[in-house]
DRENLONU-718966 format. One record per atom (N, C-alpha, C): residue in one letter; atom name; x, y, z. Coordinates in steps of 0.1 Angstrom, whole numbers. Atoms other than C-alpha are relative to their C-alpha. Layout:
REM residues N
+------+------+-------+-------+-------+
: resn : name :     u :     v :     w :
+------+------+-------+-------+-------+
:    A :   CA :     X :     Y :     Z :
...
+------+------+-------+-------+-------+
//
This chain:
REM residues 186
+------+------+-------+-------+-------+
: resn : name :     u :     v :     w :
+------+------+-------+-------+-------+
:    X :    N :     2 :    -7 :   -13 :
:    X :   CA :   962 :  1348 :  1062 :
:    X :    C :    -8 :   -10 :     9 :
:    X :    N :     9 :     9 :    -7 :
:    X :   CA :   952 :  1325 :  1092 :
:    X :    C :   -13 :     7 :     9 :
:    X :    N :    16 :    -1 :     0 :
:    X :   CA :   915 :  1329 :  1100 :
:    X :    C :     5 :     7 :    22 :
:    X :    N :    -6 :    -6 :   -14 :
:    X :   CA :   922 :  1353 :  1136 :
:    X :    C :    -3 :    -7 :    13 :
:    X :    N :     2 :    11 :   -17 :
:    X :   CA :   904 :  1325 :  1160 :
:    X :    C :    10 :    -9 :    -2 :
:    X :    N :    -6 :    10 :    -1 :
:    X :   CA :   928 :  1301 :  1151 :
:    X :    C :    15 :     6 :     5 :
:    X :    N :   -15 :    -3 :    -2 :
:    X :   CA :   966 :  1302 :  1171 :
:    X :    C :     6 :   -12 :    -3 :
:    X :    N :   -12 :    12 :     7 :
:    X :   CA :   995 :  1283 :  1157 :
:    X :    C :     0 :   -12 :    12 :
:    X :    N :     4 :    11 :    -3 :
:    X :   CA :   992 :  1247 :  1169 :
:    X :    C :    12 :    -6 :     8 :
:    X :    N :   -15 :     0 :     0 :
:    X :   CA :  1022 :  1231 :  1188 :
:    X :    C :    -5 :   -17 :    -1 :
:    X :    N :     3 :    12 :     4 :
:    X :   CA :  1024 :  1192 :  1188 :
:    X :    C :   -12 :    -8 :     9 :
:    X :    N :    14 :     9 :   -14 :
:    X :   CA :  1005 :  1185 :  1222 :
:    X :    C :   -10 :     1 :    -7 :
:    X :    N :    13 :    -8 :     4 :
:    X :   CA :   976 :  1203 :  1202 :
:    X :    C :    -6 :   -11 :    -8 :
:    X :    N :     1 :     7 :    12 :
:    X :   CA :   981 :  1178 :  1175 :
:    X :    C :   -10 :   -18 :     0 :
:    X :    N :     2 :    15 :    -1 :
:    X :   CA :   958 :  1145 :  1178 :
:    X :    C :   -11 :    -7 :   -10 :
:    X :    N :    14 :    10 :    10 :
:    X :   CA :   929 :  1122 :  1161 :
:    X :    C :     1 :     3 :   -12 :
:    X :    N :     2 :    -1 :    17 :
:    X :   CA :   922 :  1131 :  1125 :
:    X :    C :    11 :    13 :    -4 :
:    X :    N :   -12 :    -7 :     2 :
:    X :   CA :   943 :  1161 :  1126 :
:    X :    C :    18 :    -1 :     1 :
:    X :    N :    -9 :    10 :    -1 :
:    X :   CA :   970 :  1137 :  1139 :
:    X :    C :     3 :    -6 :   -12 :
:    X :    N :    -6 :     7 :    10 :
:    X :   CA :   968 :  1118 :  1109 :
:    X :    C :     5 :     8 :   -14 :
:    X :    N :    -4 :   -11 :     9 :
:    X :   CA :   965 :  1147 :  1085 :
:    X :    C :    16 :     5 :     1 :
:    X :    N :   -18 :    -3 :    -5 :
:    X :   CA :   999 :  1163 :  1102 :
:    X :    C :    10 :    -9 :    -4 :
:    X :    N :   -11 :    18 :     4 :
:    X :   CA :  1016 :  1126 :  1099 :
:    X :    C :     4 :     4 :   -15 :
:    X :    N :    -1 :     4 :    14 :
:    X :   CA :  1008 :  1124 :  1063 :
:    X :    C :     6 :    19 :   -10 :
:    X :    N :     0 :    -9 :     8 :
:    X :   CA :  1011 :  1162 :  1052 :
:    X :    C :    19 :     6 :     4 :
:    X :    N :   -14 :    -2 :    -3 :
:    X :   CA :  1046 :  1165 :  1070 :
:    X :    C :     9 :    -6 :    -7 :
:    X :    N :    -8 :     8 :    13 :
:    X :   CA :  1058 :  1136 :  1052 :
:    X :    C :     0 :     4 :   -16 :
:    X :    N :    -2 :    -1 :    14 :
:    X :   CA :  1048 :  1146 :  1022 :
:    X :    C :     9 :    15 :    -5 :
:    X :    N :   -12 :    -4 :     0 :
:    X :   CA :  1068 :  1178 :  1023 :
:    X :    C :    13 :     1 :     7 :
:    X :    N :   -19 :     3 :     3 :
:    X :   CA :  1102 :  1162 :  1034 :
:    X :    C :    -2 :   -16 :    -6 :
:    X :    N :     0 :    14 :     5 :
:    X :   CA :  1095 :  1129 :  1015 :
:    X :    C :    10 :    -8 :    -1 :
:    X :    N :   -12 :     7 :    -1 :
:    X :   CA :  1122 :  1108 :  1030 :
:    X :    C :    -4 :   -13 :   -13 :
:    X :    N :     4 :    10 :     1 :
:    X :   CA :  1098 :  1079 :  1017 :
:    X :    C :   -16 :     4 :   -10 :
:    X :    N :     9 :    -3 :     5 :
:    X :   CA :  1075 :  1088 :   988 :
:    X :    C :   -11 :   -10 :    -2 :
:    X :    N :    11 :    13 :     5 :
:    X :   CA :  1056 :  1055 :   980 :
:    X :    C :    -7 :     0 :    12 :
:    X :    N :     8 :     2 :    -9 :
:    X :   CA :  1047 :  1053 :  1015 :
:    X :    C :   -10 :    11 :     5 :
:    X :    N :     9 :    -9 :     3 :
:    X :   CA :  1035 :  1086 :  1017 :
:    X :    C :    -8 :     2 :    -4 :
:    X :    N :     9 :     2 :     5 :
:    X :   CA :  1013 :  1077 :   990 :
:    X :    C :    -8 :   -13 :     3 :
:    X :    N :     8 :     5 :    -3 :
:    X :   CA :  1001 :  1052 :  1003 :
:    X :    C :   -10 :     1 :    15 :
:    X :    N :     6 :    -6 :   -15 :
:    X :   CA :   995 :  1063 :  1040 :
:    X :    C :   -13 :    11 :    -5 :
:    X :    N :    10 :   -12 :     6 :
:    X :   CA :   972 :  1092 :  1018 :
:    X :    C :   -12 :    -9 :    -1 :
:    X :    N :    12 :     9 :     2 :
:    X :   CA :   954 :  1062 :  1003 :
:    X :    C :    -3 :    -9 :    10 :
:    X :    N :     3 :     7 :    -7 :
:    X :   CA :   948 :  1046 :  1034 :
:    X :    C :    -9 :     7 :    10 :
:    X :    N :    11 :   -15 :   -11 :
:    X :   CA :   937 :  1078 :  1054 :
:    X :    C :    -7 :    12 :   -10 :
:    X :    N :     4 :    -9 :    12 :
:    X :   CA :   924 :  1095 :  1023 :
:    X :    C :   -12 :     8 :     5 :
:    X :    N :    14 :    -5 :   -10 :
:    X :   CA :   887 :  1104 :  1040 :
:    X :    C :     1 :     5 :    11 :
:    X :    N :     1 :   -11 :   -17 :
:    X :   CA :   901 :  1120 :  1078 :
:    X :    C :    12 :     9 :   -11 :
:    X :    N :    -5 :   -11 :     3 :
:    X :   CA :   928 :  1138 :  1056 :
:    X :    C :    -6 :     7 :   -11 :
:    X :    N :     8 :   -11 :     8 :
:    X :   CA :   907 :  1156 :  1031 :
:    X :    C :   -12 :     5 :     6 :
:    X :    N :     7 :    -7 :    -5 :
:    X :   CA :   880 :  1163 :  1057 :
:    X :    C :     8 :     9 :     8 :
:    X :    N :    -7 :    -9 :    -5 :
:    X :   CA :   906 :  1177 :  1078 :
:    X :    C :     7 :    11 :    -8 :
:    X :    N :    -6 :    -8 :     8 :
:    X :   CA :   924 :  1196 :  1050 :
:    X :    C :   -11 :     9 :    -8 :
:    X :    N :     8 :    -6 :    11 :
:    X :   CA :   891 :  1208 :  1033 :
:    X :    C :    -4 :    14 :    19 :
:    X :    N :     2 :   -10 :   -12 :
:    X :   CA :   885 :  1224 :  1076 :
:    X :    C :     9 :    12 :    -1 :
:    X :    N :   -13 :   -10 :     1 :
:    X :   CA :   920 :  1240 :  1075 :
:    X :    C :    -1 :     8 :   -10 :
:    X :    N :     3 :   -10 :    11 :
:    X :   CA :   916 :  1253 :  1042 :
:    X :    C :   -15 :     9 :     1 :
:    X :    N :    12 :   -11 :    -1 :
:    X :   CA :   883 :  1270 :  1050 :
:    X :    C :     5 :     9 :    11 :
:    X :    N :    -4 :    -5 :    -8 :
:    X :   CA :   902 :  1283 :  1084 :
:    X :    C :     8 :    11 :    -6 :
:    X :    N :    -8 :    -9 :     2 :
:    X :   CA :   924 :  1301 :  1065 :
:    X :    C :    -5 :     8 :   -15 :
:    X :    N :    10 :    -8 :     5 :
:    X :   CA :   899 :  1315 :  1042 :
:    X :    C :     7 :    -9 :   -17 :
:    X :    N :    -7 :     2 :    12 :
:    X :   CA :   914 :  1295 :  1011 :
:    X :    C :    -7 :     1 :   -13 :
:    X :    N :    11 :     2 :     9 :
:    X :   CA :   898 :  1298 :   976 :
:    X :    C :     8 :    -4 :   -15 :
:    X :    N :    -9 :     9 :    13 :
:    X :   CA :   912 :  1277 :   946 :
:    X :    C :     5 :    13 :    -9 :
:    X :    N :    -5 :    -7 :     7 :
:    X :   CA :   935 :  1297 :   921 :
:    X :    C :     8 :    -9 :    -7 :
:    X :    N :   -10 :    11 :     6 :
:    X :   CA :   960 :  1286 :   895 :
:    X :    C :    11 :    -1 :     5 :
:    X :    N :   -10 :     4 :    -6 :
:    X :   CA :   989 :  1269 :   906 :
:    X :    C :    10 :   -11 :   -12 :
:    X :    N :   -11 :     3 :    12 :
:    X :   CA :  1019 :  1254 :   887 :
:    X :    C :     8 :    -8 :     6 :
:    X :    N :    -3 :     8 :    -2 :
:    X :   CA :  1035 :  1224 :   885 :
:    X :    C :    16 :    -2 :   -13 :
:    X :    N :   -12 :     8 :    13 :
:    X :   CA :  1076 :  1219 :   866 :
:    X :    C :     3 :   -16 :     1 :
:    X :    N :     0 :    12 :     6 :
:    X :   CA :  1080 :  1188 :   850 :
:    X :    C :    11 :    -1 :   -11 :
:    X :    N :   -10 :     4 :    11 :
:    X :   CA :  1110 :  1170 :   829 :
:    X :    C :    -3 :    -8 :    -2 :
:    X :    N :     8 :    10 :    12 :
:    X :   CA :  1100 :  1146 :   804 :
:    X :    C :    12 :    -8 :    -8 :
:    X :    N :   -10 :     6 :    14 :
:    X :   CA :  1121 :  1122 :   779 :
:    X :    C :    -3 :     5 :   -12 :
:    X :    N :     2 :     3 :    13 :
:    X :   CA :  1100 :  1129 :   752 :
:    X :    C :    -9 :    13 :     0 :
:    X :    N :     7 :    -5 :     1 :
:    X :   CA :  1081 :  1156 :   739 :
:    X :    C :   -16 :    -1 :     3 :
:    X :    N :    14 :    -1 :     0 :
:    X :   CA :  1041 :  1162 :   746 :
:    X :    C :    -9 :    13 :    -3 :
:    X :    N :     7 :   -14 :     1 :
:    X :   CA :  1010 :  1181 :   741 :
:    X :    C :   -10 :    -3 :    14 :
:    X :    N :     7 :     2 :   -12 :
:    X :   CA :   994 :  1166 :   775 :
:    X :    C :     5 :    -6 :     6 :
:    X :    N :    -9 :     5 :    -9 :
:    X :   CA :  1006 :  1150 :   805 :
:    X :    C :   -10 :    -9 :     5 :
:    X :    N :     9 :    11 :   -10 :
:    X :   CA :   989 :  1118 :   820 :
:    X :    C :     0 :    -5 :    12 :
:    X :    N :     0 :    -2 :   -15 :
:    X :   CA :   982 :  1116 :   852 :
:    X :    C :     7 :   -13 :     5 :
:    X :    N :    -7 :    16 :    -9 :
:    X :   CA :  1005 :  1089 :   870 :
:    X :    C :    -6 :    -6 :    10 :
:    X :    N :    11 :    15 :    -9 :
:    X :   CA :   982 :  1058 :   885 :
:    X :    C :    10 :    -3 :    13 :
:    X :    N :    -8 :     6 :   -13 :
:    X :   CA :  1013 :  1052 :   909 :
:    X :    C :     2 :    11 :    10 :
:    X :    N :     1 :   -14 :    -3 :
:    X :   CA :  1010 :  1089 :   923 :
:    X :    C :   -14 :     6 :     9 :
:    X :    N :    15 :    -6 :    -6 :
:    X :   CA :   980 :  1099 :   951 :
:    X :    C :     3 :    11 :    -2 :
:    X :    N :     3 :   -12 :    -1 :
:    X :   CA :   989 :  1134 :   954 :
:    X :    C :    13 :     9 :   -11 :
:    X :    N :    -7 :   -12 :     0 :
:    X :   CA :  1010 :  1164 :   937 :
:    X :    C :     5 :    10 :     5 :
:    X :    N :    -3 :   -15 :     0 :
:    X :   CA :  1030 :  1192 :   942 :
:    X :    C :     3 :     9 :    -5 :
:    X :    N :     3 :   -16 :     9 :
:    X :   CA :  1025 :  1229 :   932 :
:    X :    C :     7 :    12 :     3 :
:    X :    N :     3 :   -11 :    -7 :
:    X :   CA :  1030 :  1261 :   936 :
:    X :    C :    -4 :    11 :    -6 :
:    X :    N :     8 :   -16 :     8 :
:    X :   CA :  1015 :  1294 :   934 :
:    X :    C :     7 :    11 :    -9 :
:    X :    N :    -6 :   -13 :     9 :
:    X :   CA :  1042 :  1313 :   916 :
:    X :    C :     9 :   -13 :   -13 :
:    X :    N :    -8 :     5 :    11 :
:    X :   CA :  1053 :  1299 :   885 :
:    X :    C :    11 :     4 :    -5 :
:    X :    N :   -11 :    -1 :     3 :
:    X :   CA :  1085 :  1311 :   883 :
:    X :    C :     9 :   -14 :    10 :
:    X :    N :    -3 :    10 :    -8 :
:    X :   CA :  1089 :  1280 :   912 :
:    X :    C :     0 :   -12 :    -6 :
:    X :    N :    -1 :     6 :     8 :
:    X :   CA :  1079 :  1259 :   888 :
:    X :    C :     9 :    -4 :   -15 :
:    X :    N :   -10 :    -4 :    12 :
:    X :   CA :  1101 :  1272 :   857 :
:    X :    C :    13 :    -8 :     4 :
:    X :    N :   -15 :     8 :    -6 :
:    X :   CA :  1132 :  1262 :   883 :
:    X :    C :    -4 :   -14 :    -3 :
:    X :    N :     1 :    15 :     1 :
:    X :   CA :  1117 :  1226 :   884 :
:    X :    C :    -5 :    -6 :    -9 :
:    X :    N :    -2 :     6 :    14 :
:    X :   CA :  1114 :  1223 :   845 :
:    X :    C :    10 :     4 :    -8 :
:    X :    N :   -13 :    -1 :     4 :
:    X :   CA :  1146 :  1233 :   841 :
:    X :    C :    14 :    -6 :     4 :
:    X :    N :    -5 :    14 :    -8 :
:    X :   CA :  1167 :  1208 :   838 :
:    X :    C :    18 :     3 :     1 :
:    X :    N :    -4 :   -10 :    -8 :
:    X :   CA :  1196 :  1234 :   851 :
:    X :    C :    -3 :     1 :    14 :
:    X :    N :     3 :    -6 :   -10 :
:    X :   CA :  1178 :  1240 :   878 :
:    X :    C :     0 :   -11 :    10 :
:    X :    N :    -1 :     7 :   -13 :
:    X :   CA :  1168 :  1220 :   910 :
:    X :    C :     5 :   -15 :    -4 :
:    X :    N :   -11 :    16 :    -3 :
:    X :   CA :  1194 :  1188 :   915 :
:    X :    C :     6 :     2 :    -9 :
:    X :    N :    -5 :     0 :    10 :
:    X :   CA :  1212 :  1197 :   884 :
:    X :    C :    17 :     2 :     6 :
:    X :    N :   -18 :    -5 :    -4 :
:    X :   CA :  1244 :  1207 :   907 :
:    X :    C :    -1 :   -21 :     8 :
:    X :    N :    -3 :    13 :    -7 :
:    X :   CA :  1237 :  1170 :   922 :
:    X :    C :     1 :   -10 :   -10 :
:    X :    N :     2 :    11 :    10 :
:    X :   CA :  1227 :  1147 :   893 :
:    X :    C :    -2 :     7 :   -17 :
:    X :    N :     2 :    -9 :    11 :
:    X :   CA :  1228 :  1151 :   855 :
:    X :    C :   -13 :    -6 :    -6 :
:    X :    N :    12 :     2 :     2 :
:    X :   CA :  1193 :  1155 :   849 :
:    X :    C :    -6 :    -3 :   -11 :
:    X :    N :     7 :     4 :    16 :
:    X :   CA :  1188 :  1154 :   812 :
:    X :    C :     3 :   -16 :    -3 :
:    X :    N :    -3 :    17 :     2 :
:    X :   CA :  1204 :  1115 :   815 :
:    X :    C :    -9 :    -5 :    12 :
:    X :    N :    13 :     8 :    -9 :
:    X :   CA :  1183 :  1108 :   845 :
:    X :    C :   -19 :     0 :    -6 :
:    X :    N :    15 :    -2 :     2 :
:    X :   CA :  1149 :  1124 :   838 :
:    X :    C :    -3 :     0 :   -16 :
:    X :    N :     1 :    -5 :    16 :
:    X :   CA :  1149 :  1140 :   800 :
:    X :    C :     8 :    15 :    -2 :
:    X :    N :    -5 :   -15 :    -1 :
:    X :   CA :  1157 :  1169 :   785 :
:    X :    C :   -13 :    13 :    -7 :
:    X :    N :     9 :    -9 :     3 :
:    X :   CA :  1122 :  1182 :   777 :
:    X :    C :   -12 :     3 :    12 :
:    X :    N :     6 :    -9 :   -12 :
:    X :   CA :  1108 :  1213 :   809 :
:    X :    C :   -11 :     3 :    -5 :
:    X :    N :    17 :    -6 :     1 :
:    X :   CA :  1070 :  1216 :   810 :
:    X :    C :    -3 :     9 :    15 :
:    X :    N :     4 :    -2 :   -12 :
:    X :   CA :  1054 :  1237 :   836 :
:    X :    C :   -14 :     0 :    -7 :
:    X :    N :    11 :     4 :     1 :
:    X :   CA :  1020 :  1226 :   841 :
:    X :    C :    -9 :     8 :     7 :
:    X :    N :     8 :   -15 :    -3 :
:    X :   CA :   991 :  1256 :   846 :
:    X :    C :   -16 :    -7 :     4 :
:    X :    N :    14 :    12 :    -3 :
:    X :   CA :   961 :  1239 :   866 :
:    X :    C :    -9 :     9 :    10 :
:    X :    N :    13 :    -9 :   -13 :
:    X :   CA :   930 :  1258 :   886 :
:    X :    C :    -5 :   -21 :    10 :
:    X :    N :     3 :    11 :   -11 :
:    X :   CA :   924 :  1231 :   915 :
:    X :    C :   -15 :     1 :     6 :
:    X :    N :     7 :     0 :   -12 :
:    X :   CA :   891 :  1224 :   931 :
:    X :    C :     1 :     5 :     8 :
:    X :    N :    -3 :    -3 :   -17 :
:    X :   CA :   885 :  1231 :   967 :
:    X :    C :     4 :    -9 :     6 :
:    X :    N :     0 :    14 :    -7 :
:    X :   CA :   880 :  1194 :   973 :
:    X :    C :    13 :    -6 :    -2 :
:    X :    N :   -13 :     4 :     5 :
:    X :   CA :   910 :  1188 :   956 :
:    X :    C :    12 :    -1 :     2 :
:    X :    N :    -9 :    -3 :    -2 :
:    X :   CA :   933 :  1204 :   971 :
:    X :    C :     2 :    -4 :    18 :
:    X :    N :    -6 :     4 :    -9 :
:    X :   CA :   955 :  1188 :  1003 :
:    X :    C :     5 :     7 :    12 :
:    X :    N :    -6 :   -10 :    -8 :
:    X :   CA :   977 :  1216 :  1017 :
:    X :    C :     3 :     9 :    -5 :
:    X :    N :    -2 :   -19 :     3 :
:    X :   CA :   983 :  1254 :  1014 :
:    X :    C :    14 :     2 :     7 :
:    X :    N :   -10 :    -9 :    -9 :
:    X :   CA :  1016 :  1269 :  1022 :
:    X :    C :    -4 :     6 :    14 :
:    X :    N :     8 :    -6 :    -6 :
:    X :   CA :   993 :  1290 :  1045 :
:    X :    C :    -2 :    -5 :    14 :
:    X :    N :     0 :     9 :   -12 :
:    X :   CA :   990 :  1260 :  1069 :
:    X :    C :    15 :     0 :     6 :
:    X :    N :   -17 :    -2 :   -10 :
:    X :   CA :  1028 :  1264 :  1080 :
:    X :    C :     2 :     8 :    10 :
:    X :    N :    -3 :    -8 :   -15 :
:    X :   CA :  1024 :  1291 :  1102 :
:    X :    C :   -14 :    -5 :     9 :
:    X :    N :     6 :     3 :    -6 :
:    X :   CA :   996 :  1274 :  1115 :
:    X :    C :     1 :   -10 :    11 :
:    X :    N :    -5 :     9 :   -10 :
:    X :   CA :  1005 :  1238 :  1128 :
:    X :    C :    17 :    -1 :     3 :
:    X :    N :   -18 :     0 :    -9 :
:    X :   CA :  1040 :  1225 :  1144 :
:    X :    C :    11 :    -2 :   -10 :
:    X :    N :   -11 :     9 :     5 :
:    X :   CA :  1061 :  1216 :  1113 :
:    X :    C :    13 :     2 :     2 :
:    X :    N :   -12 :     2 :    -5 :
:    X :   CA :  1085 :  1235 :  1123 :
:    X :    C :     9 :    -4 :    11 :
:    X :    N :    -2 :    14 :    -8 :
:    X :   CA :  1089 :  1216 :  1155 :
:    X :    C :     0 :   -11 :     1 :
:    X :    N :     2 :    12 :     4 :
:    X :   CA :  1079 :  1188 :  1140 :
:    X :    C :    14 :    -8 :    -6 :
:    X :    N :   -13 :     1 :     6 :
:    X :   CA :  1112 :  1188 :  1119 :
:    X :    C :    12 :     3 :     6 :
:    X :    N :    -6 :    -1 :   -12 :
:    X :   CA :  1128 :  1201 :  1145 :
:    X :    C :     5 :    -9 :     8 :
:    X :    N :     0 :    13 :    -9 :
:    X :   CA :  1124 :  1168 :  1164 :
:    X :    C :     9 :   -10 :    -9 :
:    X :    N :    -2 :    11 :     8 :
:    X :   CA :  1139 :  1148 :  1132 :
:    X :    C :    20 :     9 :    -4 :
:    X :    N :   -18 :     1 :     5 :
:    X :   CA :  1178 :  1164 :  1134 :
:    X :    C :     0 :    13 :   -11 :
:    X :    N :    -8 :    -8 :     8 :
:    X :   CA :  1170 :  1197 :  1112 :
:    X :    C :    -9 :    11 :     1 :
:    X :    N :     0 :   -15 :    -3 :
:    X :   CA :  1164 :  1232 :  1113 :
:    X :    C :   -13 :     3 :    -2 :
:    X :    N :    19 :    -4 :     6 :
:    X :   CA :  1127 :  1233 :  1107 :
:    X :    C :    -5 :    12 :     0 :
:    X :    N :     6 :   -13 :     0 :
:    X :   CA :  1122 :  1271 :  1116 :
:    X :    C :    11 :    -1 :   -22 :
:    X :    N :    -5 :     0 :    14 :
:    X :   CA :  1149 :  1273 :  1081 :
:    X :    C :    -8 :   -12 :   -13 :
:    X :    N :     9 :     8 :     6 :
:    X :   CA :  1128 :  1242 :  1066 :
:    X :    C :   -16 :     3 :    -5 :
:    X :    N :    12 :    -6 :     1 :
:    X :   CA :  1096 :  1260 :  1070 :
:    X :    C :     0 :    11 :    -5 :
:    X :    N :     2 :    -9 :     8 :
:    X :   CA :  1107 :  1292 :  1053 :
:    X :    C :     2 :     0 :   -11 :
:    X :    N :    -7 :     0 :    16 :
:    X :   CA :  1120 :  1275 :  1024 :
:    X :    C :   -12 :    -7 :    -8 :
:    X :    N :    11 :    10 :     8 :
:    X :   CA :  1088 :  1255 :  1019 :
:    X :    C :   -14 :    13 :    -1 :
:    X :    N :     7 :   -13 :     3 :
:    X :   CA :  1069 :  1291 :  1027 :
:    X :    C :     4 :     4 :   -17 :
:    X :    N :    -9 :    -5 :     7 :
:    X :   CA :  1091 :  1305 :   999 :
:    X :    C :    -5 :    -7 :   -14 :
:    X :    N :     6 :     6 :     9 :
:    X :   CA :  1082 :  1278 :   976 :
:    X :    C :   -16 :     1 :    -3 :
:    X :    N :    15 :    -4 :    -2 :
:    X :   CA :  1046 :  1286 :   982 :
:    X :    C :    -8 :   -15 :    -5 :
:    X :    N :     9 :     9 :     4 :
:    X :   CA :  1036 :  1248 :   979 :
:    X :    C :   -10 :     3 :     4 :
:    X :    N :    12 :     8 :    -1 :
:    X :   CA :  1003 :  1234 :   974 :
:    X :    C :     2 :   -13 :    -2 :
:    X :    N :    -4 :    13 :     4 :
:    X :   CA :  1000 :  1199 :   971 :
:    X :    C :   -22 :    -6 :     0 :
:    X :    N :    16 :     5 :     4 :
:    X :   CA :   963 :  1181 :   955 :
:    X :    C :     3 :   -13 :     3 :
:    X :    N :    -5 :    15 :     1 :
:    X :   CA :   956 :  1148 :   951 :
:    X :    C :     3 :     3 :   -15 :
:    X :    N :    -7 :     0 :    13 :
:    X :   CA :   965 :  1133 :   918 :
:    X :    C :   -14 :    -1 :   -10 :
:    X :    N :    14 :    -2 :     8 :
:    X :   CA :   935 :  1144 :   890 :
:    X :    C :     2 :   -16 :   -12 :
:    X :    N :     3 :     8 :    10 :
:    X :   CA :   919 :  1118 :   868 :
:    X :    C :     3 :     2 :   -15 :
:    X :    N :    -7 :    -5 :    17 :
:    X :   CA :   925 :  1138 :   836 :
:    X :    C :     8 :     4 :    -2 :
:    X :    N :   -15 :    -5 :     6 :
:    X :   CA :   953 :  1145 :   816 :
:    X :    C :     3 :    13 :     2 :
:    X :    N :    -2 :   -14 :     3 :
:    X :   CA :   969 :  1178 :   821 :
:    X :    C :     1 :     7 :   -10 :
:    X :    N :     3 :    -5 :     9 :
:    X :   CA :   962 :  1200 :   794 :
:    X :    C :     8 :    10 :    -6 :
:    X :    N :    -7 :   -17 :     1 :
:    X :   CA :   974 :  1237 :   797 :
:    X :    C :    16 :    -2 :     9 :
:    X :    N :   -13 :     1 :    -5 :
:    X :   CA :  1010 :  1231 :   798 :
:    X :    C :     8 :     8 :   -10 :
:    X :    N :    -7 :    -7 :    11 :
:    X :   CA :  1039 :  1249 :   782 :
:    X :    C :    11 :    -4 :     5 :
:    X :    N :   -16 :     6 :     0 :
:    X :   CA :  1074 :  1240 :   770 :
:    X :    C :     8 :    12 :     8 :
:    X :    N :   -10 :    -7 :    -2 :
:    X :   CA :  1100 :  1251 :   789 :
:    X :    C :    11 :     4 :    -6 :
:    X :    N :    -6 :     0 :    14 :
:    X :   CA :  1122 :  1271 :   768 :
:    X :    C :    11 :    12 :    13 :
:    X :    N :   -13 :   -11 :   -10 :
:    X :   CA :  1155 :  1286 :   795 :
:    X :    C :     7 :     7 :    -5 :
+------+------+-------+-------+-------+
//
C-alpha cells in the first residue's frame, strides 16, 4: 500500500538519484541487457539503495520471506551466491517461484530447458534485510514504468500487471550461500 502523501510519479517527476534508481530498476525488470544492468547497479550502487531504502519506507515496507526458482545441472544442499550477479529476483508467493523451478514451466514452450539449464528445480526460501532489498512490486503503482515501457514499443499498462502478478522483489546479491532451499519435485 503506497504511503497516502505519495501520488504516482510520471516521468517529468522522475530526476537525480531517483533518475538513476528508475534507469537501473526498469532495466532490471525487462532485462533486454543483464550484464549491463549489473553493472550500471555496481556503478550507482550508493544513490540506488539510498533511494530504494526511501521508497521502501514510503510504502511502509518490512522484510518478509520471499522465494527464489532455480534450475541446476546437478544436485545440491546449498546454493552459492554468483560473483558475476549484483542483484536477484524474487517473489513473495512461492508458488511464482515453483513455475521457475520447473523446468516445464517458464520458457519450456521456447527452449528445452533440462538441455540448456538442468534438470534439477530448487526454490530458494530467503528473509531479506531492509538494506538488502532493491525493489518492491509495491513501487509499480507508484513511479512511471508503465510509461516508461510504454515509450520502448510495448504495452506497459499489460507489462506492469504481469510484473504486479509476479509480485517481484529483487535484492542485491547476498554474500552467503543460500541455505533453506527445497527440491522441486512437479
Amino acid at each position: 500500500m503506497i504511503a497516502p502523501h505519495f501520488k504516482k510519479l510520471s516521468l517529468q517527476d522522475v530526476n537525480g538519484d531517483l533518475m538513476t534508481y528508475f534507469n537501473w530498476s526498469a532495466n532490471a525488470l525487462m532485462p533486454m541487457n543483464p550484464s549491463a544492468t549489473d553493472r550500471y547497479l555496481k556503478e550507482n550502487q550508493s544513490a540506488i539503495l539510498k533511494v530504494a531504502q526511501k521508497l521502501l519506507k514510503a510504502i511502509n515496507y518490512c522484510p518478509s520471506i520471499i522465494y527464489r526458482g532455480i534450475i541446476l545441472r546437478h544436485p545440491v544442499d546449498s546454493i552459492v551466491p554468483n560473483e558475476q550477479l549484483q542483484y536477484l529476483s524474487f517473489s513473495t508467493e512461492r508458488l511464482v517461484a515453483e513455475h521457475f523451478a520447473n523446468i516445464n514451466g517458464f520458457g519450456s514452450d521456447l527452449l528445452d530447458v533440462s538441455l540448456q539449464l538442468g534438470t534439477h528445480g530448487y526454490v530458494i526460501e530467503y528473509t531479506p534485510t531492509f538494506s538488502e532489498v532493491l525493489f518492491h512490486y509495491e513501487l509499480l503503482s507508484l513511479l512511471p514504468y508503465s510509461e516508461a515501457f510504454s515509450l520502448l514499443k510495448m504495452d506497459g499498462n499489460r507489462e506492469v500487471e504481469g510484473l504486479k502478478k509476479q509480485k517481484e522483489v529483487m535484492i542485491l546479491q547476498p554474500t552467503l550461500p543460500f541455505t533453506k532451499i527445497t527440491k522441486y519435485i512437479g
